[in-house]
N, C-alpha and C positions, 0 to 999 in steps of 0.2 A: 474429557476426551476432545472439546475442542479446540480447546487452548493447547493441550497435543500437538495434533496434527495439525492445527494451522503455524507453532513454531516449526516443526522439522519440515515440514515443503516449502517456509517461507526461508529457511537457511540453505536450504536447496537452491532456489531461485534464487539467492542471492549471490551466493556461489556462481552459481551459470551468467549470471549479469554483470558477475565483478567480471567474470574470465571471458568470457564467450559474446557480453552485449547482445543475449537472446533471453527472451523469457518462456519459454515452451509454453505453448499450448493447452496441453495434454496434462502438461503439471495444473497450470491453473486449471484445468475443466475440474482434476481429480479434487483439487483443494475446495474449489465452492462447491460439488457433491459432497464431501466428508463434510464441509463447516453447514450444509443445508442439513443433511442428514443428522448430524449430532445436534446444532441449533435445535433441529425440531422435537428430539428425545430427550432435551436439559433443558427445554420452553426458553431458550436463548432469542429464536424468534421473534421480530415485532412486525409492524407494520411498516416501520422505519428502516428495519433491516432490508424490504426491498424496493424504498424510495430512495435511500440513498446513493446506493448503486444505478439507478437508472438517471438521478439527479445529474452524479458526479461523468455520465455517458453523456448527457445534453448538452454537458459547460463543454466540456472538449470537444465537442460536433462542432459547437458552436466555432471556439477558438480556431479548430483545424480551418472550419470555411471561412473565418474570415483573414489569418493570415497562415497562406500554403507554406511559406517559406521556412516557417520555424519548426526547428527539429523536436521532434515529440514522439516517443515510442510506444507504440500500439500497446506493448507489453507492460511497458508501467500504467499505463492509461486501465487496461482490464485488471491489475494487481491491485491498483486503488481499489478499482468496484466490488473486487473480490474483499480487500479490509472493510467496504462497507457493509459487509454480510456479517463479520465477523466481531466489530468495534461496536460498543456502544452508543447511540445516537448522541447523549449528553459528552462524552468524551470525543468525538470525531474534530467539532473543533482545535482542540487540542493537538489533538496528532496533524491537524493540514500546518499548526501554527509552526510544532515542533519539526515536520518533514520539510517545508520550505526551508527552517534554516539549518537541518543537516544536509540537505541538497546544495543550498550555497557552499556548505562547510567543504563537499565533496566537490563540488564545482572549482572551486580554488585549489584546492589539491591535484585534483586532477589536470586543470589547464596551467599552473605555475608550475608545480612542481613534478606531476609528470609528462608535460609537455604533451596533453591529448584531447583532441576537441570535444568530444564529449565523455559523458561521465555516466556511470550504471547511477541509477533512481530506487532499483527495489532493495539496495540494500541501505537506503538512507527512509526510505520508507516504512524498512522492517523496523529499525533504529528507534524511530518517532514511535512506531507500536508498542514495544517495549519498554519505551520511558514512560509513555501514555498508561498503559497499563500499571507498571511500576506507582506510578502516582496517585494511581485512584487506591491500587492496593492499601497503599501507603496514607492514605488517606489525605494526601498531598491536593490533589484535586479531584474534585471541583471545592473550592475557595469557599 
């Protein structure tokens, strides 16, 4: 149930980010209640499930205060945290390695060939979850 509901709201928000460059609120509040709530009935839960999310809140404090100027969206900033509730602790690697570079992938897409300064994250985010996932299934990773 929570591999569920955390694809169809993260296709949701991706949707809304491709089109719209918002990532609701409201969707994310619903997603990390259902992924806390199911986490806790399938023992999905760790300890790691809520350092990582407060980890990956600190590096961006961080980054935000020390350079203002760079465009970074609140929205993808708490959809990471929310994959942190969701991901694996041993896998998380994985997906930053794989989401950086479907984010460059979109990045180039976006500013060459659709000529737009910036580019939606949750659906390059979602992307890297999937493969992520995909791979451990697959037995693919971890090595």
């Amino acid at each position: 149930m929570v591999t569920l509901s955390f694809y169809i709201f993260s296709a949701f928000l991706s949707y809304t980010d491709c089109t719209r460059y918002r990532v609701p609120n409201m969707m994310l509040i619903t997603l990390s209640v259902f992924l806390l709530v199911f986490g806790f009935f399938e023992n999905r839960l760790t300890l790691f499930s809520f350092v990582i999310p407060l980890a990956i809140l600190v590096f961006f404090i961080v980054i935000i205060l020390l350079k203002r100027t760079m465009i970074l969206g609140g929205g993808d900033i708490k959809y990471m945290m929310v994959l942190g509730f969701y991901l694996q602790p041993f896998l998380f690697p994985l997906f930053l390695l794989l989401a950086g570079i479907f984010q460059a992938i979109f990045l180039i897409y976006f500013q060459k060939i659709k000529k737009r300064r910036v580019a939606p994250m949750v659906p390059a985010m979602f992307l890297a979850a999937i493969v992520t996932e995909v791979s451990f299934y697959l037995e693919i990773y971890p090595f």
